[in-house]
C-alpha positions, -999 to 999 in steps of 0.1 A, spaced: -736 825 -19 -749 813 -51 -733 791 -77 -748 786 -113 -734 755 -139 -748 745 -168 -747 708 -173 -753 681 -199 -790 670 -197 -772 636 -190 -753 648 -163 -779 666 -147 -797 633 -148 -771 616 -130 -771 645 -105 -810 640 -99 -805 600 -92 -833 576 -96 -864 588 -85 -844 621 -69 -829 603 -41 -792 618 -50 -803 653 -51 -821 644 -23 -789 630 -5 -768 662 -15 -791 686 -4 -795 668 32 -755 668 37 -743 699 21 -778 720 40 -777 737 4 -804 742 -17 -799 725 -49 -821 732 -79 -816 720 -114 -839 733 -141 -865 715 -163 -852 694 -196 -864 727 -226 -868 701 -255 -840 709 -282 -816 722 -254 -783 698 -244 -777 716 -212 -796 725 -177 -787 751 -151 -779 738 -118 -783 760 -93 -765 760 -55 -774 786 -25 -763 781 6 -734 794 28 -700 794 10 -687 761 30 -723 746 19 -722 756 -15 -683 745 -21 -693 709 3 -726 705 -23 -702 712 -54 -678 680 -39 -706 658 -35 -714 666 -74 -683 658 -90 -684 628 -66 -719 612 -75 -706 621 -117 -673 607 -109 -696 575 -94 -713 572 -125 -686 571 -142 -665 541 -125 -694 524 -131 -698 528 -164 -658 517 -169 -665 486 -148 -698 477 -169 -674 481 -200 -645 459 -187 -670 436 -179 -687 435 -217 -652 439 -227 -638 405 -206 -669 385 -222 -664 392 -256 -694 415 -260 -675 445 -262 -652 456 -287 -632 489 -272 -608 490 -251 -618 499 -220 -605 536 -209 -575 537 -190 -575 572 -182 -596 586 -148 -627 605 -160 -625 643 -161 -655 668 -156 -662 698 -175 -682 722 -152 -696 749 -172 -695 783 -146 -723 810 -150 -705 838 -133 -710 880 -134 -685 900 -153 -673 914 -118 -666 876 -105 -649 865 -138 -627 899 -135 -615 882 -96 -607 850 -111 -587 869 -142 -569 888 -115 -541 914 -128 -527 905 -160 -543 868 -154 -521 861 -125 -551 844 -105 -563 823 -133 -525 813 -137 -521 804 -106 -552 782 -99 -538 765 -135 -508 755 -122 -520 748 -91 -554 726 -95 -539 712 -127 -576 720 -142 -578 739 -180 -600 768 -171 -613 790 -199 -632 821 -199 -653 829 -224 -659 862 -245 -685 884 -228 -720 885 -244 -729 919 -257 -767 917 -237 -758 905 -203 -733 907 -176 -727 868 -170 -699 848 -186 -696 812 -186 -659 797 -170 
């Protein structure tokens, strides 16, 4: 199984880690291989790439939300900090970060997550509590991004 996302350059970045050790990391637990494409200059976003078994691929995409989700606690806690000694001026976020995963999926696979009359897509709505958008098919290709 093969997953495709694009990501923020600085997401990917946070992905990589310092010197690739959390990339690294993720590919050693999840037995995936993980591959995120070269920084095109001009471009804001990178494809991330995940193949592996499906329980790999879906154990890699945890451990990325968790290392982005990482980043950003710590970026919160810098803020309170700068924010507690006056060097600061925002309020610090009070909210729990969210994620926007950009999906690179085939027509066929968006048509599954649809389902009938967009009963799937309803349901893993209500269910996950995520907004999930599809968006228009390119004329050229056969992928859609979700």
């Amino acid at each position: 199984m093969a997953l495709r996302l694009w990501m923020s350059n600085m997401h990917a970045g946070t992905v990589i880690g310092k010197g690739g050790g959390s990339v690294k990391q993720m590919r050693e637990q999840s037995g995936c291989k993980v591959q995120i494409a070269e920084q095109v200059a001009g471009e804001m976003e990178r494809l991330v790439s995940i193949t592996g078994a499906a329980s790999q691929v879906t154990h890699a995409s945890e451990l990325l939300v968790d290392v982005l989700e990482e980043a950003a606690r710590d970026a919160a806690a810098r803020d309170a900090a700068q924010q507690q000694s006056g060097a600061y001026d925002e309020a610090a976020p009070t909210e729990p970060p969210s994620h926007a995963l950009k999906l690179l999926l085939s027509n066929n696979q968006v048509g599954g997550i649809i389902g009938k009359k967009g009963s799937t897509i309803m349901q893993m709505r209500e269910e996950s509590g995520a907004m999930i958008k599809v968006e228009a098919a390119a004329t050229l290709t056969n992928e859609r991004v979700v």
